[in-house]
C-alpha positions, -999 to +999 in steps of 0.1 A: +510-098+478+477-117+465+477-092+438+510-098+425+506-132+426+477-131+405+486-107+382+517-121+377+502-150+355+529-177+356+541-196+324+503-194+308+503-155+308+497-141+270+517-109+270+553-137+277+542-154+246+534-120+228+564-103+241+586-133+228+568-130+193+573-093+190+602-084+200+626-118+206+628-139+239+638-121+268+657-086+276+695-079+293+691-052+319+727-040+332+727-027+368+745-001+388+755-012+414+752-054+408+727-076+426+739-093+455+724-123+465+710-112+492+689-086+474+678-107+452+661-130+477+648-100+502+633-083+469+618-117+452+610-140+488+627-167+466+647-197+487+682-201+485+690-236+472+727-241+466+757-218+455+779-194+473+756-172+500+783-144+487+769-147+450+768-114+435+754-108+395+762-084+371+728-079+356+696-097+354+686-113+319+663-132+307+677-141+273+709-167+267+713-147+237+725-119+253+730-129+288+772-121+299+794-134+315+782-130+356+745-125+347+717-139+369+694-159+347+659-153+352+637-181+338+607-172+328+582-196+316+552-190+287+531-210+270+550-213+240+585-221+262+596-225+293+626-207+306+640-236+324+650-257+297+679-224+291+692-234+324+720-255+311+730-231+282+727-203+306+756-215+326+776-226+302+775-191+286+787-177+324+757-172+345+766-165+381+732-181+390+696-186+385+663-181+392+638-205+381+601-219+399+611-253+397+647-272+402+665-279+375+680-317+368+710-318+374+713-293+404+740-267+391+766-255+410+758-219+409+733-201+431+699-215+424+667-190+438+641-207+433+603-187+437+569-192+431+566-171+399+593-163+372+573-135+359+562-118+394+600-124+405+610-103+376+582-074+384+595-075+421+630-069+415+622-039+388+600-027+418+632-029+442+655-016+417+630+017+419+623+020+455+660+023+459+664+055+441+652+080+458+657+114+438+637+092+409+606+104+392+586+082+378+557+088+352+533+064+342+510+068+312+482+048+297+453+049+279+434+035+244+456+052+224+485+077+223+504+061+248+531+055+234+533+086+213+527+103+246+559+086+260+580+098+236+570+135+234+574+138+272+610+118+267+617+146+242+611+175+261+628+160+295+659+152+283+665+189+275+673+194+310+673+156+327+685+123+327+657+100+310+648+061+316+619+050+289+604+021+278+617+010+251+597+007+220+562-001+237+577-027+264+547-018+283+534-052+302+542-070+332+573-082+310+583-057+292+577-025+322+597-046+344+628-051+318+626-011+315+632-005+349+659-031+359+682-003+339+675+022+366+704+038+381+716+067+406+721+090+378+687+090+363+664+114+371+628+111+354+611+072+341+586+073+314+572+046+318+539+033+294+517+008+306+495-015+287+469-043+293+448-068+279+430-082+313+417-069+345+448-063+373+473-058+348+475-017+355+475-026+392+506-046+392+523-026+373+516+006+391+528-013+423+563-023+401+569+013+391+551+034+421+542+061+398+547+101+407+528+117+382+504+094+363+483+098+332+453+080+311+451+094+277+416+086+270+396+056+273+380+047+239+371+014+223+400-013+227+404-045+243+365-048+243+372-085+237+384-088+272+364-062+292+328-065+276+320-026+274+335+005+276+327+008+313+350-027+317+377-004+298+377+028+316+374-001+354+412-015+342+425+018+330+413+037+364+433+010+379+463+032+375+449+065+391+433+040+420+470+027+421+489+057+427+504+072+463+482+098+479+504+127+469+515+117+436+498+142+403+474+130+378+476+141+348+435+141+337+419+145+297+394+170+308+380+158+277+372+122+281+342+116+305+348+084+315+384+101+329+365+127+345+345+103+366+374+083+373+391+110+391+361+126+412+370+116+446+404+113+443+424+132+467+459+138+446+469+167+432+457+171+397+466+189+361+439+190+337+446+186+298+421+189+266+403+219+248+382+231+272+388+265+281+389+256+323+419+233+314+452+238+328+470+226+297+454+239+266+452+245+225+435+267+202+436+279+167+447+249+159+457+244+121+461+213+100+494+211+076+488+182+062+519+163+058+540+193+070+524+181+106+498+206+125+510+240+144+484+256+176+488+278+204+496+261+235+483+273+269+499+266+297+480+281+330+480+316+316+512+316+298+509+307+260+534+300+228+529+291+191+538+250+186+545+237+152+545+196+149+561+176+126+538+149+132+509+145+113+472+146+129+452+169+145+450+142+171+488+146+182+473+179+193+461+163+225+489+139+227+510+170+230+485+182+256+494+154+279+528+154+273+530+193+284+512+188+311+533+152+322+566+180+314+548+206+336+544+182+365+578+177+370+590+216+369+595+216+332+590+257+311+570+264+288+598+277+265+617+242+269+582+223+264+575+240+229+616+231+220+610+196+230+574+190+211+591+207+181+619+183+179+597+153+182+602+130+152+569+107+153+574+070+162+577+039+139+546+027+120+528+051+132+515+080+108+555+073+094+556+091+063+580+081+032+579+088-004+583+060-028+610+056-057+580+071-082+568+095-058+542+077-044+536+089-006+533+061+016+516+066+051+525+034+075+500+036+102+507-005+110+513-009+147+484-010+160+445+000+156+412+005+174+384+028+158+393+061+171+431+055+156+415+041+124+396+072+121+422+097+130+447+082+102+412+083+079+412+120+085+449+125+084+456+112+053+420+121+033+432+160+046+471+156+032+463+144-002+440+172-012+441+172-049+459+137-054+445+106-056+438+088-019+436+051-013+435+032+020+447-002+029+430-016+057+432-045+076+409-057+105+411-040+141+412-071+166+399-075+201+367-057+194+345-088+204+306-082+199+315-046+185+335-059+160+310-062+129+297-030+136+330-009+143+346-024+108+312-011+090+314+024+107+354+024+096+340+013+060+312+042+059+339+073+074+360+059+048+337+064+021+325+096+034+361+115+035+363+114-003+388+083-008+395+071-045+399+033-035+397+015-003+409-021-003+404-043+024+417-074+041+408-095+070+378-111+088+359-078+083+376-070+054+340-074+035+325-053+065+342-026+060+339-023+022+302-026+028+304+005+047+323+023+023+297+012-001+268+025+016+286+056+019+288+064-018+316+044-026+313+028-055+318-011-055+348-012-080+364+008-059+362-004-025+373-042-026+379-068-001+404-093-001+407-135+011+446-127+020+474-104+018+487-120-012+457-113-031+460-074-018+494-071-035+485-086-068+458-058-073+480-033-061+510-049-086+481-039-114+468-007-098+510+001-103+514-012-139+481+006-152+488+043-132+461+037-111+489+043-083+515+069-092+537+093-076+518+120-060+493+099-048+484+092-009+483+058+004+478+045+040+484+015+051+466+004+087+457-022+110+458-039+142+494-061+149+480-089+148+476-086+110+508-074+103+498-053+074+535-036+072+539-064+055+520-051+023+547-022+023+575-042+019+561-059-015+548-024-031+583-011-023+598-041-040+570-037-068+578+000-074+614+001-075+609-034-101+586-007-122+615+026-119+647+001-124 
């Protein structure tokens, strides 16, 4: 168990920290059957302190906020809280006991477990919770980018025909996997399960939580670089979910990516290939762009092929829909009931999520995340959907780049500039980066601008608005990594255009 003692991370691990910034402290998971006591301690190795040795617990939680009546309280500790100071409010709100890594003052009368690690306590009971259901399937998918687009497409098409457990929103680190699973129960019959990292061991751990079936990488493209030095240090801790897998469990491989293709030579599991290549098992061609209706193409499935149309925007969610087919194929799923499921797929929140403004103005918000290949695939998106209207992009810096980082926002700056955009107005660190990119690409200099805040951004947009510069028809995306919180900007020039139409 060394490696789930060190991947676990304890109170100082960022993604508690970032998991309690992005989406609210801690997560209810209600079980079927209830915990006993005694699973608790044989799943976690925790010791029994005080309480009734009959204890049994509705559901685990790790929020006070939400916890019920019955609830075993799970303290976790971060670096910007620690879980045990919600021991007291925990019991008073009905928690049939808790676990916590050190012993609470006073001693309370319920149950106490008390482990070594909060946070590797929670992955080992998610990791119980799955071993005990043994009809499960469980798919695991990672990679730069897609992921969680990836997730849902499969989710789609699966729950045509079975009972689906998925993370929820992109709950995809050694807190938030963990808090997906605990839901598990006898009646569920696939988990899609995404996985994310930001340190070396993370995949690991979380493919020895979730024991994957069927697992799939994306692609492996420049992310994270911050904490892995080079691409090869990416494509190490993504690998570390094929490496992680039982010997007869399916990968699911982007022929296409070369770094996956070395990854899997060797390996001795059963494999379904994915990309454009014509040797793939799970292919497209004549693909066609329809701008902001989405993209159709011909899907080929191991000599069997039918016509897709997307509603989702991007050539790129071509190959997303790749992986997902072949993720829906590993499990049994036809190719009539894959192209019904891709076809219903809605897209997923701020990303590539279309609206249309009071005035008309179309609005692009592309603001969960971003890494270059992203950056440039919403580039290309949006510079193909506006066609004859006016295009302007709204960028904000792409984090976690490390030494790459100068150079990446210049490259972003110069495609920018090259697909044929009106304005581009940038904020950020690189902000200036980036417009001198667009600048050396053609753009002229009054219309590619950089920014000192997000405040600043708005004003000139407020003007762009009040002069036409920005009118209905036009094409704006908005992008940038979550750390810069660039949806942010959307809010105000909704506010600012429904000011101008009232």
């Amino acid at each position: 168990m060394e490696l789930n003692r060190m991947a676990g991370g304890g109170r100082n691990h960022p993604y508690i920290g970032r998991v309690a910034a992005d989406f609210g402290y801690g997560f209810v998971a209600h079980q079927d059957p209830s915990w006993t006591l005694s699973q608790v301690l044989l799943a976690t190795g925790g010791r029994f302190v005080g309480g009734s040795p009959q204890a049994k617990f509705r559901s685990i939680s790790t929020d006070t906020r939400s916890l019920e009546v019955g609830d075993l309280f799970l303290a976790l500790a971060g670096d910007q809280f620690d879980g045990l100071s919600f021991v007291a409010e925990a019991i008073r709100k009905g928690a049939a006991g808790v676990v916590v890594e050190r012993l609470p003052e006073p001693l309370p009368s319920v149950p106490v477990i008390l482990v070594e690690d909060t946070l590797a306590a929670l992955g080992d009971l998610a990791a119980y919770r799955r071993s005990m259901m043994e009809k499960l399937k469980v798919m695991a998918i990672t990679g730069s980018s897609g992921k969680t687009t990836v997730k849902e497409m499969v989710a789609a098409i699966l729950s045509q025909k079975k009972r689906v457990l998925k993370t929820k929103g992109n709950f995809n680190n050694l807190v938030g996997l963990p808090l997906s699973l605990l839901p598990l129960g006898r009646q569920d019959d696939v988990a899609v399960l995404e996985m994310g990292m930001n340190q070396a061991g993370e995949i690991s751990r979380l493919a020895e939580i979730a024991d994957p079936d069927i697992a799939c990488i994306t692609n492996i493209q420049a992310a994270h670089l911050a904490g892995f030095g080079d691409m090869e240090g990416v494509a190490r801790a993504k690998g570390e979910l094929f490496a992680g897998v039982k010997s007869w469990a399916t990968l699911v491989v982007n022929i296409d990516d070369q770094r996956i293709r070395k990854l899997v030579k060797g390996c001795e599991q059963k494999q379904i290939t994915f990309g454009r290549r014509p040797q793939a098992d799970v292919r497209a061609t004549h693909i066609r762009d329809l701008g902001a209706q989405g993209v159709s193409f011909t899907l080929h499935l191991k000599g069997d092929k039918s016509r897709v149309r997307l509603k989702a925007m991007g050539t790129h969610n071509v190959l997303n829909s790749l992986a997902a087919a072949a993720l829906a194929h590993g499990v049994g799923m036809r190719l009539a009931l894959i192209v019904k499921g891709l076809e219903s797929f809605q897209g997923t929140d701020k990303r590539l999520q279309v609206c249309e403004l009071s005035n008309g103005l179309h609005v692009v918000n592309d603001t969960y995340n971003a890494n270059p290949a992203s950056m440039l695939a919403a580039l290309e998106t949006v510079g193909g959907a506006s066609r004859e209207q006016q295009a302007v992009a709204v960028l904000g810096d792409m984090l976690e780049l490390g030494q790459e980082s100068q150079a990446a926002h210049v490259s972003i700056g110069k495609s920018a500039g090259g697909l044929g955009y009106d304005y581009l107005l940038a904020v950020g660190e690189f902000g200036e980066d980036i417009v001198n990119g667009a600048v050396q690409a053609g753009m002229g200099s009054g219309q590619a601008r950089s920014f000192a805040d997000k405040g600043a951004l708005v004003d000139f947009l407020r003007g762009m608005v009040a002069h036409g510069l920005l009118k209905g028809g036009d094409w704006l995306l908005v992008k940038g990594s979550r750390g810069m919180r660039m949806e942010t900007i959307l809010t105000e020039l909704e506010n600012m255009v429904q000011g101008e139409t009232d």
